[in-house]
C-alpha positions as CSV (number, residue, x, y, z in Angstrom):
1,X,-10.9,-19.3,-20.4
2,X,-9.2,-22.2,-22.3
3,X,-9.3,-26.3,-20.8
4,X,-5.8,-28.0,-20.7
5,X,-6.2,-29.3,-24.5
6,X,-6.0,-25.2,-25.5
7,X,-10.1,-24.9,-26.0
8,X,-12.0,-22.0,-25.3
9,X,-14.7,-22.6,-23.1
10,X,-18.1,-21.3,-24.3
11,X,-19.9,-18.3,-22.2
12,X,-22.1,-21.3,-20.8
13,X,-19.3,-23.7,-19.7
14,X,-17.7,-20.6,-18.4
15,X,-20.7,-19.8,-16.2
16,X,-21.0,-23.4,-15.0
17,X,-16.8,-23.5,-14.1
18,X,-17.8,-20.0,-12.1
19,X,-20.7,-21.4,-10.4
20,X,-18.4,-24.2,-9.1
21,X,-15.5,-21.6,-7.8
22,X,-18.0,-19.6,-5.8
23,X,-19.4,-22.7,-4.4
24,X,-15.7,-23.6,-3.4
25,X,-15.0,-20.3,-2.4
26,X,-17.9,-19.8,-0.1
27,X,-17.6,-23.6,1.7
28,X,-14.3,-22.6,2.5
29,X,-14.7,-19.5,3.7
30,X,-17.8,-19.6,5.5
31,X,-18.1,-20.7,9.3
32,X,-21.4,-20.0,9.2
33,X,-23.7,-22.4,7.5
34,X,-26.3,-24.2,8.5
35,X,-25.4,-28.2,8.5
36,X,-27.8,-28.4,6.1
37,X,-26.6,-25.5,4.1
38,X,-23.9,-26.7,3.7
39,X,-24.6,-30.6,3.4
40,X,-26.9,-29.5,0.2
41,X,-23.5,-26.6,-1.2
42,X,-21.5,-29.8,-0.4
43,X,-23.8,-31.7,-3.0
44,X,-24.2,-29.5,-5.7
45,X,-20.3,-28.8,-5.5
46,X,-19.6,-32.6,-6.2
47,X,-22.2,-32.6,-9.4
48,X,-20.6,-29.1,-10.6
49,X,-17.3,-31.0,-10.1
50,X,-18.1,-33.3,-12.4
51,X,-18.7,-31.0,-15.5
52,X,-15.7,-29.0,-14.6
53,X,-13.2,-32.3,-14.5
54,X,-15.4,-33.2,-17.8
55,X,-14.6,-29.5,-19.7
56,X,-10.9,-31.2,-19.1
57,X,-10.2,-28.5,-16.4
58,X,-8.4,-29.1,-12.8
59,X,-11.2,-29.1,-10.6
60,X,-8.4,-29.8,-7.4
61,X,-10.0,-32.9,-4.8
62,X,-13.4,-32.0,-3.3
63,X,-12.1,-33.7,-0.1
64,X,-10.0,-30.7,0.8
65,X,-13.4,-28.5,1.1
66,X,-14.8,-31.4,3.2
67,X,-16.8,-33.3,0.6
């Protein structure tokens, strides 16, 4: 997996981009969370988003997940 400058991402920074998809993935696809559950996936999205938008990737807007 390369950033949009051309770099290949490390098996680490590839593992943390992952954990953010799934996190994604499962917010949006899931109807049944607790509000806590998902308050707390909510949380952990926005501080994955951050290293993602920092590895110079698209991360998309949080907001559309309900962030």
């Amino acid at each position: 997996m390369k950033n949009t400058m051309g770099v290949e991402l490390s098996d680490s920074e590839r593992a943390l981009v992952e954990c953010y998809q799934d996190l994604v993935r499962v917010l949006r696809e899931s109807q049944d969370l607790a509000p806590f559950e998902r308050r707390n996936a909510l949380k952990a999205v926005a501080a994955l988003w951050q290293v993602v938008n920092g590895l110079d990737l698209d991360p998309g807007n949080i907001y559309e997940i309900g962030a």
